[in-house]
C-alpha positions as CSV (number, residue, x, y, z in Angstrom):
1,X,-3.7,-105.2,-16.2
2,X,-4.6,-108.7,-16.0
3,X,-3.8,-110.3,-12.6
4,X,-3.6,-114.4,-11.9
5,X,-5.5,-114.6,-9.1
6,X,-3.2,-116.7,-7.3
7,X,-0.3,-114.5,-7.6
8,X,-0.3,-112.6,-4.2
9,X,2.7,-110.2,-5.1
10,X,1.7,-107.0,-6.1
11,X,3.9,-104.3,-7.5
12,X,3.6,-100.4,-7.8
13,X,5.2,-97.2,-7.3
14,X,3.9,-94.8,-4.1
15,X,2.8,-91.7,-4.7
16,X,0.7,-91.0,-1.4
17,X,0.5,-91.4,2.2
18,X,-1.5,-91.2,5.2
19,X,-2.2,-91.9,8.6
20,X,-4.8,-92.4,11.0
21,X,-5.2,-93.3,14.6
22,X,-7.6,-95.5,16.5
23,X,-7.7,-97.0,19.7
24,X,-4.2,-98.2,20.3
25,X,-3.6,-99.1,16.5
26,X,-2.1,-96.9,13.0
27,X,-4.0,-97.1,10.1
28,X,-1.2,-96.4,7.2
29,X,-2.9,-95.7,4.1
30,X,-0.9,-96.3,0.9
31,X,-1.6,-95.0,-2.8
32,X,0.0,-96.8,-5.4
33,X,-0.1,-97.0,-9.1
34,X,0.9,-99.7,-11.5
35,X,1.9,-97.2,-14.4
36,X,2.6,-93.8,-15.3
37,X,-0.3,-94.1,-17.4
38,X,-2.8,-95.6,-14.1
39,X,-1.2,-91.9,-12.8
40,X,-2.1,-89.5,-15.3
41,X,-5.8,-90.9,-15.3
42,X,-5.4,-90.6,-11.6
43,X,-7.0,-93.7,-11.0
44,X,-4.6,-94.7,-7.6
45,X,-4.8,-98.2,-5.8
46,X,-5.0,-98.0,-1.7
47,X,-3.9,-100.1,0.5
48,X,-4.6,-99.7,4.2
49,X,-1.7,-101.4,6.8
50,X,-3.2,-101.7,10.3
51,X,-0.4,-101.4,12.3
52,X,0.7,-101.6,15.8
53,X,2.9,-98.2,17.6
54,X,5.4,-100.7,18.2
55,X,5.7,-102.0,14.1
56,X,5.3,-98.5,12.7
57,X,8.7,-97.7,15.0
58,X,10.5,-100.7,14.0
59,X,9.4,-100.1,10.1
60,X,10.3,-96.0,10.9
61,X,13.7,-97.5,12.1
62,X,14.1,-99.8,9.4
63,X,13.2,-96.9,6.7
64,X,15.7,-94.9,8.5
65,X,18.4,-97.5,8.4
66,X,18.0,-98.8,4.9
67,X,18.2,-95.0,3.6
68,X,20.9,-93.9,5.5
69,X,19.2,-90.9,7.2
70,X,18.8,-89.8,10.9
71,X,15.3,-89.3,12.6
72,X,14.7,-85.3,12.4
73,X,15.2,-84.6,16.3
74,X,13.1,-81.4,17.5
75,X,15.5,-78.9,19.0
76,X,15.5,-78.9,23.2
77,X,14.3,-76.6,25.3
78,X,17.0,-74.3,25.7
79,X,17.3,-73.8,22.5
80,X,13.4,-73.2,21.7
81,X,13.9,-70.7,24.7
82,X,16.8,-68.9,23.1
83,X,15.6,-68.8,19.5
84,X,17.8,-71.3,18.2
């Protein structure tokens, strides 16, 4: 795909994630492709987003939002203790 140079939007459909941590910053790694033909060749563009704690819990919040979903809370104590 031919791309002007000065065109800094870039468009593509996620298929993979990671994460990695390093001193006090999040490395989010992101694995686009263009095409369903780019995927089938497997042939995946990466992006990495260096990120501050504090931005990766404002976009987790903002994800959450947009979506409509809840943050998974991990059951308490008591009820790890009771089988729950």
């Amino acid at each position: 795909m031919n791309r002007d140079p000065t065109d800094r939007h870039d468009y593509g459909i996620l298929v993979g994630w990671s994460h990695a941590t390093f001193t006090d910053k999040i490395d989010l790694k992101l694995q686009t492709v263009q095409s369903s033909r780019q995927l089938k060749s497997e042939d995946l563009d990466t992006q990495h987003i260096v990120m501050t704690a504090s931005q990766a819990l404002l976009l987790a919040n903002y994800l959450f939002q947009i979506t409509g979903q809840a943050p998974v809370k991990k059951p308490g104590i008591l009820t790890r203790l009771l089988g729950g």
